[in-house]
N, C-alpha and C positions, 0 to 999 in steps of 0.2 A: 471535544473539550478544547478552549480556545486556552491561549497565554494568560489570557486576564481570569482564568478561572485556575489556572496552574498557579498563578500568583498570590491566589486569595487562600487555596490550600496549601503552598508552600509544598507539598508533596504529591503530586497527581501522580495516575497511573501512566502515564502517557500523552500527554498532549497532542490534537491535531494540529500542529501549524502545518502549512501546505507545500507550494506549490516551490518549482526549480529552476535551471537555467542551462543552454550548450548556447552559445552562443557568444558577441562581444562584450568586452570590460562593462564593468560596473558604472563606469563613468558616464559613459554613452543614453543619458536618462532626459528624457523631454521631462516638460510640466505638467502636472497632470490637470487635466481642466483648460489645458489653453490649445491653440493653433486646430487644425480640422476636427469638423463632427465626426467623421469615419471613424467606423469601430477598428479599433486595434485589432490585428491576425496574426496569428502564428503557428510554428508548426512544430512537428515534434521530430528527434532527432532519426535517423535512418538506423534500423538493426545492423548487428554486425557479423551475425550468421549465416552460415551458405541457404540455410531458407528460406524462399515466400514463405508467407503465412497469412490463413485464414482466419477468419470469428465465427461464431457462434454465440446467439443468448437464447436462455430458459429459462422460464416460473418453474421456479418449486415451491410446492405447498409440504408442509408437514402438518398431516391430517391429526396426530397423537399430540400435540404443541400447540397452544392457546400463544397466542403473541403477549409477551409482558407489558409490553407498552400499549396497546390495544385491545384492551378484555374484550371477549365475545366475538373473537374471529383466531382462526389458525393462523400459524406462521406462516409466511407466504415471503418467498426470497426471489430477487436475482442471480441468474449469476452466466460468466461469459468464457469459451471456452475458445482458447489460441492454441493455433497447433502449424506445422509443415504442412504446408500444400502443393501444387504440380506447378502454379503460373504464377508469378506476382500480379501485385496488384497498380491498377496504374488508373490516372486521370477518376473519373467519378467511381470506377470500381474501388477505388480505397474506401472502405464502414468509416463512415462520422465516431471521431470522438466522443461525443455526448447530441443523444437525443434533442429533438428541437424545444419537446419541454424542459427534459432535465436540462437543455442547456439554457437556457430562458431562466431560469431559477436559479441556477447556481450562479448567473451573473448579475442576480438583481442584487438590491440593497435588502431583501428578506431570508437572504442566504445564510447556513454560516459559513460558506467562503467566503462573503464578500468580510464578515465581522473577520474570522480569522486574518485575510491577507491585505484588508482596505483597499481593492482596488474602486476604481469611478464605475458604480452600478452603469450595465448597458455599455459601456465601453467597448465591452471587448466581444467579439464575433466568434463564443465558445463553441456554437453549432458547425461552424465553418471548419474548425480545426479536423484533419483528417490524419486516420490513423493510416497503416502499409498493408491493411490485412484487406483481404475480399469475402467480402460476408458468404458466407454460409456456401465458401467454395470447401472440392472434396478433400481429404485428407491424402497428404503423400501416403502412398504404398510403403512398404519398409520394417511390415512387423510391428509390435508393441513398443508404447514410446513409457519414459519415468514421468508423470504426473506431480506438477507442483500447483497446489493452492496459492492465492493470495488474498491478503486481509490490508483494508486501508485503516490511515489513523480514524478514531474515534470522530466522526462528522465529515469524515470523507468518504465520496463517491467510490465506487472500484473502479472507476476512469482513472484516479490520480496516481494510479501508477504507473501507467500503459507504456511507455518507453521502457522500462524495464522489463514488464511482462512481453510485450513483442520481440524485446531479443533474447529470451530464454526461447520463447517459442521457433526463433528463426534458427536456435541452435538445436534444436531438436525435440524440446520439450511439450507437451500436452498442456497449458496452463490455464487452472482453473480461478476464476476472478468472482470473489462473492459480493453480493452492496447485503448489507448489514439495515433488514428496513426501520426505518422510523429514528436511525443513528446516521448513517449516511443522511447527506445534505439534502440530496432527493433519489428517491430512486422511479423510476419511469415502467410501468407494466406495458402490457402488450395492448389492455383495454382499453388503455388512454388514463388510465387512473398514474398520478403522482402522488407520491406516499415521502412528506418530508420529515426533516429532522423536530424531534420534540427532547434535544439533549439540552439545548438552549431555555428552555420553555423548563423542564423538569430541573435544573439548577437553579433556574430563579425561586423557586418555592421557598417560604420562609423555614428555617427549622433544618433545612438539610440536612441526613447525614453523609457528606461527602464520598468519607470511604465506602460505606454498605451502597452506595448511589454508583461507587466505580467499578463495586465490584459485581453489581448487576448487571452492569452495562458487559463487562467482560465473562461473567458465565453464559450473556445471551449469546455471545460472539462465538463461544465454545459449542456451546448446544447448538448456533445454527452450521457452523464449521465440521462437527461431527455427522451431522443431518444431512450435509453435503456428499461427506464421505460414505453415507448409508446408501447414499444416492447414486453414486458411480457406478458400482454394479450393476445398475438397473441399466443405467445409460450405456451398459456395453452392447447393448441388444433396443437401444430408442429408437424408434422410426423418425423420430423430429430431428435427430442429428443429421447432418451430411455424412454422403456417403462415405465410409472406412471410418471416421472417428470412433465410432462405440469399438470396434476391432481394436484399435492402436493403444487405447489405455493399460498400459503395465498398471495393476493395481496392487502386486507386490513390491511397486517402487515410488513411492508419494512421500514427498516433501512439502515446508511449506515458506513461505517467507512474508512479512510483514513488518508494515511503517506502524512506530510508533505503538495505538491502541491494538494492532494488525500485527506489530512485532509482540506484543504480550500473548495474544490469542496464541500465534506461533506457536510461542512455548508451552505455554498452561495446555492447549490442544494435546501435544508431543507428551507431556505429563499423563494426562488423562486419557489418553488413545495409542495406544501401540500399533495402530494403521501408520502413524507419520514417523518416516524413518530417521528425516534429518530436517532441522529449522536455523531458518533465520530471522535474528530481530535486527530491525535497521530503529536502533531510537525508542524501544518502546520498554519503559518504565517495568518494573514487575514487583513494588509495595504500594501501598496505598496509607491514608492518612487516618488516625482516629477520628471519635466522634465528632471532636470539636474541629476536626481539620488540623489539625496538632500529630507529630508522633508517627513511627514508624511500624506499618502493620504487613509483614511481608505473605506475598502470593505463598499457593501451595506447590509450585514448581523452584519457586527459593527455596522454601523451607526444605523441599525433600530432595531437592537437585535431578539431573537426567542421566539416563543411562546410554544413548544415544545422541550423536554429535549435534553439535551447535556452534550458530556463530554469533557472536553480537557485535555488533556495527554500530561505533557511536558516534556524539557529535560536538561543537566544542561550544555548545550552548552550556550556558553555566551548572546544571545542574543532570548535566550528562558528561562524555569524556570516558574516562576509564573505567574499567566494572572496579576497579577499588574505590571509584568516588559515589557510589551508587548503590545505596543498602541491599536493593532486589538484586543486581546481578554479582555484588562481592557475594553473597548469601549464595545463588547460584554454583555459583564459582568452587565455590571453598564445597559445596554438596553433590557435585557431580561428579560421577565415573564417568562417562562417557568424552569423548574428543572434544574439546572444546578451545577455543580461540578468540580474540577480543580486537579489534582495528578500528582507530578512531580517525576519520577526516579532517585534516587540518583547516583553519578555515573556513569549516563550515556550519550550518543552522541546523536546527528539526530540520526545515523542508529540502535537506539538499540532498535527500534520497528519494524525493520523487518528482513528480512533472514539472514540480516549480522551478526545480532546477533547470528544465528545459526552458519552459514557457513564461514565466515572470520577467527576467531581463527582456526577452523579445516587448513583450508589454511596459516594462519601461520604456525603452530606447521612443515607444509609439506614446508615453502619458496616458496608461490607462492605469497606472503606479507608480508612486513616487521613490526615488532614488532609497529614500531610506526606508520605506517595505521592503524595495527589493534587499537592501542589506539584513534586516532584519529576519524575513525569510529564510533566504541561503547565502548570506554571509561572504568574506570576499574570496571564497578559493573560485580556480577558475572553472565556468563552467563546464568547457567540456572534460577537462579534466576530474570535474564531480562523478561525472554521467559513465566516464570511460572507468571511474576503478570502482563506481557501486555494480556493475556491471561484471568487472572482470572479477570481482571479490566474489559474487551472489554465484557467479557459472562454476568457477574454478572449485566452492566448497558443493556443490550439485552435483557438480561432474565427479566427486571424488567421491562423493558417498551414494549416490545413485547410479552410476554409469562404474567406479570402480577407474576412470581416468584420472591420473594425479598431474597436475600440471609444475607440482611444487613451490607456486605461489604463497599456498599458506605454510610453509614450514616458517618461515620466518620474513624479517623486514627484507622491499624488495626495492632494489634501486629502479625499478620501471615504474613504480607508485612512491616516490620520496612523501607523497600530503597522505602516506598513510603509516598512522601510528603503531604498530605491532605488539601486540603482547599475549605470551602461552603459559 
């Protein structure tokens, strides 16, 4: 769900705006369209965990689940698993960021990356970008690890969070990364087949009705989110995994965390599944809009609140900020027993809790985006300092409620995060 469709409803569930930044000032921005044809490169930031870590992906089909967005075929998902391994990864053994299709797609002009962030279709060498994990190495030895899911904004890949997801993983975590098909921008099988986004395409329809259109989009997220966790099990004993991962899944210790569309799932999941012990939303809305796109119609995880901790992580896009300015998470708020906590980033956009915050400045400084995408994106806190407290906020509330480690980070405001706003 782009800006431009946040703004025509005035109340969306979530917006996907994208991508982030570690790297130099905002200032430091070429023209986009002028000086060398070379595609822009960039990289993503280094974990900060004593772990290497590996990847893993698998098709899953849910044979019981007709796909909503494609009548007359089953659900059929990606999804990608980060974990500890024995060796780092180094020179070509680091796994690509994004497939050579999926990354051919999400940096054309038919994207909805390219609509959400405007960068110059083909500009930028998305296939190139490489992650720190080494494909389908074996899992560290060490016993069962806590299992955390991830969910992208609505029209994002599960690539777009991968800086994140690599440094839970390098801290010890099992992380499972879902793509969302036919919502995500594209997602890539194993057969060669590309399955893009039809969120763009289904909002243009005349007649919409918004809310009941968001709230499909976010029951599929749940049902395929749940379908995942039906799935774990199974995978503790899969022969397609590398060797020790099906072993090391603690499946009495699953979290999850989530951008935006990803951060709603989070919760609504944690509401409807008593498998997810503790969630994070980074950004993701939890009412939606009446028929006319008017009016406030809150989720069923507002309305009934959790009993089980949570954290919401906001942003100082105008119509985020504190859960008192935000009908779905005051509502939350004021209904929940369980642990709950609120921290707003100074300075920053939707996308400054995922890759954008790494990789859009790099692509500015190069002109493959103009100065003021990239402000509008992730906005002017500094990047690494984005990257370094979405990071320490995500591990420290994990660590406490999965591992039982308190770092006491979230008791209150911390002088080691001054651009993070605090409220219990």
């Amino acid at each position: 769900m782009n800006r431009r469709g946040r703004a025509a409803v005035a109340a969306l569930l979530a917006a996907t705006a994208t991508l982030g930044v570690i790297g130099a000032p905002v200032a430091a921005v070429a023209e986009p369209g002028r000086g060398t044809e070379q595609q822009a490169r960039a990289w993503l930031p280094q974990p900060t965990g004593p772990y290497p870590i590996g990847t893993t992906s698998l098709q899953l089909t849910d044979d019981h689940r007709d796909d909503p967005w494609t009548p007359g075929q089953h659900r059929t998902l990606m999804v990608s698993l980060w974990y500890p391994t024995t060796r780092p990864a180094t020179g070509n053994d680091r796994a690509p960021y994004m497939l050579p299709d999926a990354a051919d797609h999400f940096g054309s002009a038919d994207s909805v990356a390219q609509s959400e962030n405007r960068f110059e279709p083909g500009r930028t060498d998305w296939a190139g970008i490489r992650t720190h994990a080494r494909a389908d190495a074996p899992a560290l030895p060490g016993g069962r690890r806590p299992v955390v899911l991830y969910s992208a904004g609505f029209g994002d890949p599960r690539t777009w969070g991968t800086a994140l997801v690599e440094d839970l993983a390098s801290r010890g975590y099992v992380v499972v990364t879902v793509d969302h098909t036919y919502d995500a921008s594209e997602v890539a099988f194993p057969d060669g087949d590309l399955a893009t986004s039809v969120l763009l395409a289904q909002m243009a329809r005349p007649g919409i009705d918004m809310g009941a259109f968001l709230r499909k989009i976010l029951q599929t997220r749940v049902d395929d989110t749940r379908f995942v966790l039906d799935q774990l099990a199974g995978l503790r004993h899969d022969a397609r995994l590398p060797a020790g991962l099906g072993a090391s899944l603690d499946l009495d210790r699953i979290g999850m965390v989530g951008h935006s569309g990803g951060g709603s799932t989070a919760l609504q999941t944690m509401h409807d599944d008593p498998r997810l012990k503790a969630g994070v939303n980074l950004d993701g809305q939890l009412h939606f809009p009446g028929p006319d796109g008017t009016g406030v119609r809150l989720s069923t995880v507002a309305e009934d609140g959790l009993t089980r901790p949570f954290l919401l992580m906001g942003t100082q896009e105008s119509d985020s900020g504190s859960y008192h300015q935000q009908p779905g998470w005051d509502a939350l708020w004021q209904h929940s027993t369980g642990w709950h906590a609120d921290v707003t980033l100074t300075g920053s956009r939707h996308g400054s809790y995922t890759d954008a915050q790494s990789l859009l400045p790099q692509l500015a400084r190069q002109g493959a985006i103009s100065g003021e995408t990239l402000t509008r994106d992730v906005g002017d806190v500094r990047p690494d300092r984005a990257v370094l407290s979405t990071r320490s906020y995500v591990a420290s509330f994990l660590d406490r409620w999965l591992r039982g480690h308190d770092d006491h980070l979230l008791d209150g405001p911390s002088p080691r995060f001054p651009e993070m706003v605090y409220e219990r």
